[in-house]
N, C-alpha and C positions, 0 to 999 in steps of 0.2 A: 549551474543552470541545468535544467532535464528538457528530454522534450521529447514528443510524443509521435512517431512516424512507422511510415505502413514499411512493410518489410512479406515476400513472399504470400502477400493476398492478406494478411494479418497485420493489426493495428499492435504494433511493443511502444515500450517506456525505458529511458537510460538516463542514465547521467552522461555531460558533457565533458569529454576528459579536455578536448581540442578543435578551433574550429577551423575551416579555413571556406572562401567564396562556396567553394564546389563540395565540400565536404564534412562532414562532423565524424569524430573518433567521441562513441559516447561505448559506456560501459553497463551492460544490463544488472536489475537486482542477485541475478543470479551471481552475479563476477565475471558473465566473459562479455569480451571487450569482440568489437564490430567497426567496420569502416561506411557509413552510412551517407547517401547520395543527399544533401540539402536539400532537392527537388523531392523528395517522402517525407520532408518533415512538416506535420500538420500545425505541432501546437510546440509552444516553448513555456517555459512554467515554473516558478521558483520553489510553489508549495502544491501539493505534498509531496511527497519520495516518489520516485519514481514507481518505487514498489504500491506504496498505497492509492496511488491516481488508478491504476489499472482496476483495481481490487473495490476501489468505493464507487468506481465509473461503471460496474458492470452492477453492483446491487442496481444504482442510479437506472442501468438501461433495460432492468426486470421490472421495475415497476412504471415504465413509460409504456403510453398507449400509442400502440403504432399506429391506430385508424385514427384518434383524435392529430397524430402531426401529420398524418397525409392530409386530414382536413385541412389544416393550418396553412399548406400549402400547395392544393391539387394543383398540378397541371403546370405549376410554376419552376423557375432551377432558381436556386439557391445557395449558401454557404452552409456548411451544419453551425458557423458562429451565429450567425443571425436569427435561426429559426431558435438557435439557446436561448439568445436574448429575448424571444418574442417569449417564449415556451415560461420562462423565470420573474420575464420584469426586471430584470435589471442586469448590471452587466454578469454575465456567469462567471465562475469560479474556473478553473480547470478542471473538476472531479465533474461539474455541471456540464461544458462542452463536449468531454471526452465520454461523458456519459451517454450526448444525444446524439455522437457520432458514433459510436457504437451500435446503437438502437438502428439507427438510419443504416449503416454498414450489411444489418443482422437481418433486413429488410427489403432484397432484391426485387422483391415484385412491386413493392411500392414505391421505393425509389430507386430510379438509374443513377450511377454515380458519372459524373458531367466532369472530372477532375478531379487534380487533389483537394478534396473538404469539398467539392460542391454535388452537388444533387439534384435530381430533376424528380418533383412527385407525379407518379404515373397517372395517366389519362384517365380516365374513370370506367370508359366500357373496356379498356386494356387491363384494368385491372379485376374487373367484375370474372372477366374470364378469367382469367387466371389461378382469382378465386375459386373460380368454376371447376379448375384443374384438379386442385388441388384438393379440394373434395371431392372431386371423382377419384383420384388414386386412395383417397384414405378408404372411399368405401370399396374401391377395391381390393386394396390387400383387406380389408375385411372382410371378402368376400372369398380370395383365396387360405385364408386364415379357417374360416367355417367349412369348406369344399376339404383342404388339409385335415382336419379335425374329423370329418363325414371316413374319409376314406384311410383314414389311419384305422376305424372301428370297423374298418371292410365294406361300408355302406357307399356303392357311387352313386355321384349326384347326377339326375339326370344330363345337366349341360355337360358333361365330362365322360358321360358314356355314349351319348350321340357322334362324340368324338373319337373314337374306341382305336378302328383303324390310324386315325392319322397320329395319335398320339404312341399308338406301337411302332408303326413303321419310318415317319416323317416329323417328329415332334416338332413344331414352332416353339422355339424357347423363350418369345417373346409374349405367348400368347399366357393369361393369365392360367389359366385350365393346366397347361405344362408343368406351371408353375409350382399350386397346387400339388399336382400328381410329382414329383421332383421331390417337393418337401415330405410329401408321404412316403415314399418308397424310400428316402433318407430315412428316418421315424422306424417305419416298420423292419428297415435290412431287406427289404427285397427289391425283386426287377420289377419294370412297368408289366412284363407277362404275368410274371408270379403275381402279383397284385391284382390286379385283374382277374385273374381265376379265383383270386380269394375272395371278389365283389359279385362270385356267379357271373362274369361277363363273356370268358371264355372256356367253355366246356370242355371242347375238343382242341387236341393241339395239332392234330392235321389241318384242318381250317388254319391254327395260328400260321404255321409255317409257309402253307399253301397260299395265305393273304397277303403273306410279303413279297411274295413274288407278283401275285395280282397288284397287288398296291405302284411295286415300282415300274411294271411291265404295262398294264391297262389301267391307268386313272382313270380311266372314263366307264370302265366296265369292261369287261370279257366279253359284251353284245357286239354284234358288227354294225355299223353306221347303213342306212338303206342305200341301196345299187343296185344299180340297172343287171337283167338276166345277160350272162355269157350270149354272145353275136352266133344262132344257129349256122354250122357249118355241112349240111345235108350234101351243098356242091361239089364237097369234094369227094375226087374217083376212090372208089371204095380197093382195097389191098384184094389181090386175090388170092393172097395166104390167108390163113386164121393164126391168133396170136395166144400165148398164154403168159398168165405169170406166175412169178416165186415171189411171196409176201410172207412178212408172222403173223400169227393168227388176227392180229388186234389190227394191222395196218387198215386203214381207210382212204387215203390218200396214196391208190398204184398211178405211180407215173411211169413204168417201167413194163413190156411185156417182150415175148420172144415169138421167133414165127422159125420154120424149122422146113425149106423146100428143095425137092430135089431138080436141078434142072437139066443134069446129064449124068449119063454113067459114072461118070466121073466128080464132077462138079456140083456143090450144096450153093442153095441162094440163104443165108442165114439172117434175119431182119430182126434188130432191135427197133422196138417203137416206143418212143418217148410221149406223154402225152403234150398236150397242143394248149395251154392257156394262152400260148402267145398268139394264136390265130384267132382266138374268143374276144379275148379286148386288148383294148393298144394301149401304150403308154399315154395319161393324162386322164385317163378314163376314172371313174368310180373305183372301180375294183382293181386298179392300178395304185390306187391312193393307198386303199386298206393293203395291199400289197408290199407297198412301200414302208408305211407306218409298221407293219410285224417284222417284215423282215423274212420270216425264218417261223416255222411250226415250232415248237416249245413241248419238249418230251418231260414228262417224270414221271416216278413208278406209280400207276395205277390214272391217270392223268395226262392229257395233250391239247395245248390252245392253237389251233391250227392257224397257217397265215394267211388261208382263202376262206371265205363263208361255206357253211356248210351246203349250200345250194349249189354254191359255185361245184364243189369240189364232186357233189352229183353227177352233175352235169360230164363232167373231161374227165374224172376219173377212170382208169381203164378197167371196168369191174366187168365180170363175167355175164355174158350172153348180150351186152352191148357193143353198138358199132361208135368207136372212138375216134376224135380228130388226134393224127399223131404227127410228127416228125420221124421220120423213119430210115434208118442207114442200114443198106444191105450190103452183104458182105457175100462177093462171091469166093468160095474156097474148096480148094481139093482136097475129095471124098477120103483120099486115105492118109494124106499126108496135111491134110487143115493149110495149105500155103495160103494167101490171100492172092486172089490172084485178080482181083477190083472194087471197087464199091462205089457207090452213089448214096443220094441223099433226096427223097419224096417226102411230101407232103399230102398225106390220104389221108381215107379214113380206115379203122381196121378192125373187123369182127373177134372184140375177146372173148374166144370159147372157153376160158377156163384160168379159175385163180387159186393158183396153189398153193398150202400153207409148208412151209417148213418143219410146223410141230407135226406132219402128216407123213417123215421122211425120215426117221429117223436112220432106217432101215437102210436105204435108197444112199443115205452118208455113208453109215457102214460098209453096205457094199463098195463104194466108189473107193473109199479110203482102201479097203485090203484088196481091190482088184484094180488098182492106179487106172490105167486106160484102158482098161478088158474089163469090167465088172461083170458079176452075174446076174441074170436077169429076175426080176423079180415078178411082172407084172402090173405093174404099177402105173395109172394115168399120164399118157404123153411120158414112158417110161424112154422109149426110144432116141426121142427129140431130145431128152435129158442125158444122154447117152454122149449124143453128139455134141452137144453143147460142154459139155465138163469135156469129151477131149480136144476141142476147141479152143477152152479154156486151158488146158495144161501145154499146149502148144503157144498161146500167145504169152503166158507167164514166162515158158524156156525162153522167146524169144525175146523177152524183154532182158532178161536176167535178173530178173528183181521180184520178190514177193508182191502179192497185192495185199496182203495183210500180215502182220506179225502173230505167229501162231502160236506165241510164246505166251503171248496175252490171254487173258478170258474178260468174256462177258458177263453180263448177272442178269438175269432177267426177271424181275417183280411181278408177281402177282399175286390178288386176294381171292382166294376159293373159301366159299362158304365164309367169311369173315375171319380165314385165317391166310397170313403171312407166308408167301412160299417165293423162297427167294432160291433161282438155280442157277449154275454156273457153265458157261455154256463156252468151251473154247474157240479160238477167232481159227480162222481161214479153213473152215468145215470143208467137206467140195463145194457142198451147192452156195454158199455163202462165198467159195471163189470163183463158181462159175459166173454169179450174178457181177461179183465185183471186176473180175477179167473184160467181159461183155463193156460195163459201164468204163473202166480205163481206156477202153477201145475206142467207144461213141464221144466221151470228152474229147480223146486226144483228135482223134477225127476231124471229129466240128473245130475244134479250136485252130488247128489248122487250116480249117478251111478259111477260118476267117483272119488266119493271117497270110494267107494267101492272098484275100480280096484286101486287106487294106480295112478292114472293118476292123472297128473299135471292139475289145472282148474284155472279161476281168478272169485271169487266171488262178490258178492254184501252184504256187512258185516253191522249191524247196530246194535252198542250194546254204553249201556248209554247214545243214544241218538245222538249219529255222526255215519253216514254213510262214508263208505269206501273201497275200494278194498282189495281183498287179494287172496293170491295163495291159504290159508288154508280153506278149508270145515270151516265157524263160524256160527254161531246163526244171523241173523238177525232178530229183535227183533219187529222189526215195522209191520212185517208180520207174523210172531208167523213161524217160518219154521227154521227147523234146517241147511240147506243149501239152497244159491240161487246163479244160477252162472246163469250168463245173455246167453241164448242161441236163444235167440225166434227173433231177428232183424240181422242176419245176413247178410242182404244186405247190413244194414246201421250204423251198429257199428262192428268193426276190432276186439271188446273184444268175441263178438255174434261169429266174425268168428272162431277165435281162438279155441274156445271152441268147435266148432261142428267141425274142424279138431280134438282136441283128443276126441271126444266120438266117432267119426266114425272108428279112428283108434282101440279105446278099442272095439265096435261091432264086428270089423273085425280081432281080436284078431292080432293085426299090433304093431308096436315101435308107439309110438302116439310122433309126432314132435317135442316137448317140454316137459323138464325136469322143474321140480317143480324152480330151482333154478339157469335154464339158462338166461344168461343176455339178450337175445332176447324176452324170454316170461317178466320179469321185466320190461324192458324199455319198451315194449307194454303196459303195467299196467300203468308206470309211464303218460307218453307219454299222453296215453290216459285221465288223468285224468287232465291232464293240457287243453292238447286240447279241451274237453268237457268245461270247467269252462270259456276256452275263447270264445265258440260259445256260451254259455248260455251267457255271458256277451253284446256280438253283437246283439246278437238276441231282449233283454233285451233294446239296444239302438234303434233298430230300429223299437219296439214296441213302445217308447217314442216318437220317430220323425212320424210314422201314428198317433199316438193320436194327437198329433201339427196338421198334416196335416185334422186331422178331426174336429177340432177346428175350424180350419181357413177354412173350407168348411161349417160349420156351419155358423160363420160371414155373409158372402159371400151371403150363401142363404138367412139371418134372414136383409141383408141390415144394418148392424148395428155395431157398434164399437167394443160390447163384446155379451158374450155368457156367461149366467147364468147357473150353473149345482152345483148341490147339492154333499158336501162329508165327512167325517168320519174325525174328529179330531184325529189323532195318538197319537202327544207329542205336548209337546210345541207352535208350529207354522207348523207343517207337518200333513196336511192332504191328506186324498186317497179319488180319487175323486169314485162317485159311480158308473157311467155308463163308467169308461176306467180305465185300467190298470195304470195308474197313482197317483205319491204321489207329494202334492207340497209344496213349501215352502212360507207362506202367511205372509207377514210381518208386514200386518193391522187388524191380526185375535186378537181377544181379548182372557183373559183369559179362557180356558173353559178344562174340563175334555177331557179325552181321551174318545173316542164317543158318543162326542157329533158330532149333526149334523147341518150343515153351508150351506148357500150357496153363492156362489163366482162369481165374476164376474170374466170371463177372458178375454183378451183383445186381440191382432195381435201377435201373433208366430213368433219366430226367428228362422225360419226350418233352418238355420243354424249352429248358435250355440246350438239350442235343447232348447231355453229355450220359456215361455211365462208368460207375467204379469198378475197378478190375486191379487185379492182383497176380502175383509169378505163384504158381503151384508145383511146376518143377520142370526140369529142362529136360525133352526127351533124346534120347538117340538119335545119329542118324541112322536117316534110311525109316525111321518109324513109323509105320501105319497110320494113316487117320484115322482118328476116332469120332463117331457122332455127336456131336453134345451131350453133355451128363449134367 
């Protein structure tokens, strides 16, 4: 005997080698042998072999018409034995059954299968759609078939360039258009970028880079949502110092100025003033929202998406020949020896007579640097009050014991003159870049203290065994020798700044200060924040990598020539940092050599694309060897 039974979703044929209630041992045409459930076996059959039932049952269920047996039996459940016998006239064969259970099997939209052998034929509007389905996918991959075919010949289709950003930065992979562009860039060997530039869609690769950051940081746009104007603060008692400050040339958001009084022979009144958006609007407000939503200003070379409106930032900015709402800590200290010998904490407003640039000082460093606390005099705007401030500043450094910056480090600083690339290196902890930063260690640790004095909720700046971190708790950060530092000094431009000078204004004012240590409004700002930060360092980080490319290849360009030699620092293995750019690369012809040692490379044409550029070991200099320019 044979018989016929479903097995893993699939109808097989065997012979029956043995049976028992619950079970059959049947043997397939193949020769291997199966222990098969009773309860799967549909059909039992003396004629034909097992092998040819399958074989004549599947011509049989190619030439049956599946709309004429749903006819047969809409809407009704049935056996596939009966609908055989209706289907033939008379009783079926086994090649006849097994054929229209097949058919029926092959047939999921028209029939639900009700059990073993039975079937239910689908409802008629259930099946209409279905139908419906099913022609819509086929003329869809027809669709993404001809869009593939469009953009393999570099021609995009309009529905797919409408798309342009989401599909660079955020692709839906379910979206047909994805789909399409996937199978093309399989096809052609390139990226969704490169493709694109070869459909004319993307010109410039600054825009490319520059979108991705917009894409994943402002989906709704770089525009600011409308809000109400900053709350006029006219009331408050005006400062009877005048203030000034130290900026780079570019800053437009000064939150930071200095006031410089004498008030005894002995004794300076010294006043940092911080600007005031906390007294402008309050939390829940309009411009608290947009506050909330950035976060944080967003720096990169030639480029900044600020986190207050540009009206706002009008407004409280502490720019020259206006009177500002500040928060303000004055520091009383002795004339010759800088002791602190008190301070308090006002709320005014205060006359900035003057905003000074950094690039306007080079000089002014110089001096400071070869004449430690004696410099010589130069002449130079509020030269004096600078004077005082940098020995100030080297007095509260000694007494902290700890640098305010590592001066080991350098900066870079991007700019485009005339539409050329000028990228310079600017070493950390200058004076006047440690006067400003001594000053601001001062004013955090200050305020931050104060409001763990009062019991007010803060979010600090924590650094202990070596990780820095946030936290609501007054901690030790270690890196600055200070028992508390909560960030209060940039207000404009970071939402943790703002946070904080809303509850220290409300502790001055003996007020409920807006936030409770452990409300999930002040955490998620904490959290929030520190994701957001790690992503603009990350962007910024990329798009210092893409101006070094673009000053590479403006190098070339000028030198007429294939590559560009420049000398750089062996890290590990095959990763060197080049010396004249922020830059580390990966050199796959460098030979073996210690960690810095120094090399020089050739590099070759940039793929301001992809971010990358080829470079090569050219030979390993001496130590102690000169730099040399680019060649």
């Amino acid at each position: 005997m044979n018989v016929l039974y479903e097995e893993e979703g699939e109808y097989k044929a065997g012979v029956v080698l043995s049976q028992s209630p619950a079970h059959y041992q049947v043997e397939s045409p193949h020769g291997r042998r199966s222990k098969i459930k009773a309860a799967n076996v549909v059909l039992s059959f003396e004629q034909p072999s097992a092998g040819e039932l399958l074989t004549e049952a599947r011509k049989l269920a190619d030439d049956l018409d599946t709309d004429f047996l749903w006819q047969c039996r809409k809407g009704a459940e049935f056996s596939f034995q009966d609908l055989s016998r209706d289907y033939v006239g008379h009783p079926p064969s086994a090649v006849e059954s097994a054929g229209v259970l097949l058919k029926l099997h092959s047939a999921p939209m028209y029939f639900y299968r009700r059990g073993r052998g039975r079937f239910q034929a689908a409802p008629e509007d259930t099946l209409k759609l279905a139908l419906a389905g099913v022609e819509k996918k086929k003329r869809l991959q027809e669709q993404i078939a001809q869009w593939t075919v469009q953009l393999s010949s570099f021609v995009c289709p309009p529905e797919i360039a409408c798309l342009r950003d989401e599909l660079l930065y955020a692709p839906d992979r379910a979206r047909p258009e994805t789909k399409a562009l996937e199978q093309a860039c399989a096809q052609a060997g390139l990226s969704t970028a490169r493709l694109f530039e070869r459909c004319g869609l993307l010109a410039d690769s600054h825009e490319y880079h520059l979108g991705r950051f917009v894409h994943e940081f402002y989906p709704r746009g770089t525009g600011f949502p409308p809000h109400d104007a900053p709350t006029p603060l006219d009331d408050l008692p005006l400062a009877a110092c005048v203030a000034f400050s130290l900026d780079d040339i570019g800053t437009t958001e000064i939150d930071d100025a200095f006031s410089v009084m004498r008030v005894a022979d002995d004794e300076l009144r010294i006043g940092v003033h911080i600007a005031a958006p906390g007294l402008a609007f309050a939390p829940g407000s309009a411009l608290d929202a947009i506050a909330r939503e950035r976060l944080s200003t967003a720096y990169m070379p030639g480029r900044k998406f600020t986190m207050l409106p540009d009206d706002t930032v009008a407004q409280l900015s502490l720019d020259e020949g206006h009177e500002r709402p500040v928060v303000s800590l004055y520091l009383n200290v002795g004339a010759k020896d800088f002791a602190l010998r008190g301070r308090h904490t006002k709320l005014e407003r205060v006359k900035v007579a003057a905003n000074l640039r950094h690039t306007g000082h080079a000089a002014l460093n110089a001096a400071f640097e070869a004449g430690g606390a004696n410099p010589a005099r130069l002449g130079l705007a509020y030269e004096e009050e600078l004077h005082t401030l940098w020995q100030l500043a080297l007095a509260l450094e000694n007494r902290r014991g700890k640098p305010s910056v590592n001066a080991a480090n350098l900066d870079f600083i991007f700019r485009l003159e005339g539409g050329r690339v000028v990228i310079e290196a600017r070493k950390r902890g200058a004076p006047l870049d440690k006067l400003v930063s001594e000053l601001m260690i001062l004013a955090n640790t200050s305020w931050g203290e104060q409001l763990a004095e009062k019991d007010i909720a803060g979010i600090y700046r924590v650094q202990s065994s070596g990780k820095v971190r946030l936290s609501v708790h007054a901690e030790m950060h270690e890196g600055l020798g200070v028992s508390s530092y909560a960030w209060m000094s940039s207000p404009l431009r970071r939402y943790v700044d703002l946070i904080n000078q809303w509850q220290l204004v409300a502790g001055l004012r003996g007020q409920r200060p807006p936030f409770a240590r452990n409300t999930e409004s002040l955490l998620a700002a904490l959290r929030a924040f520190e994701v957001i930060a790690a992503g603009y360092d990350e962007h910024q980080r990329a798009m210092e990598h893409y101006w070094c490319l673009r000053w590479i290849e403006q190098e070339r360009q000028a030198q007429q020539e294939g590559s560009v030699e420049i000398e750089g620092l062996v890290l590990r293995d095959n990763l060197v940092r080049l010396v004249r750019l922020p830059l580390v690369l990966r050199v796959s012809s460098l030979p073996e050599l210690p960690p810095g040692a120094r090399v020089r490379l050739a590099l070759g044409a940039p793929d301001l694309l992809e971010r990358t550029v080829a470079c090569a070991w050219r030979e390993t200099l001496e130590p102690g060897a000169r730099e040399q320019k680019p060649r």
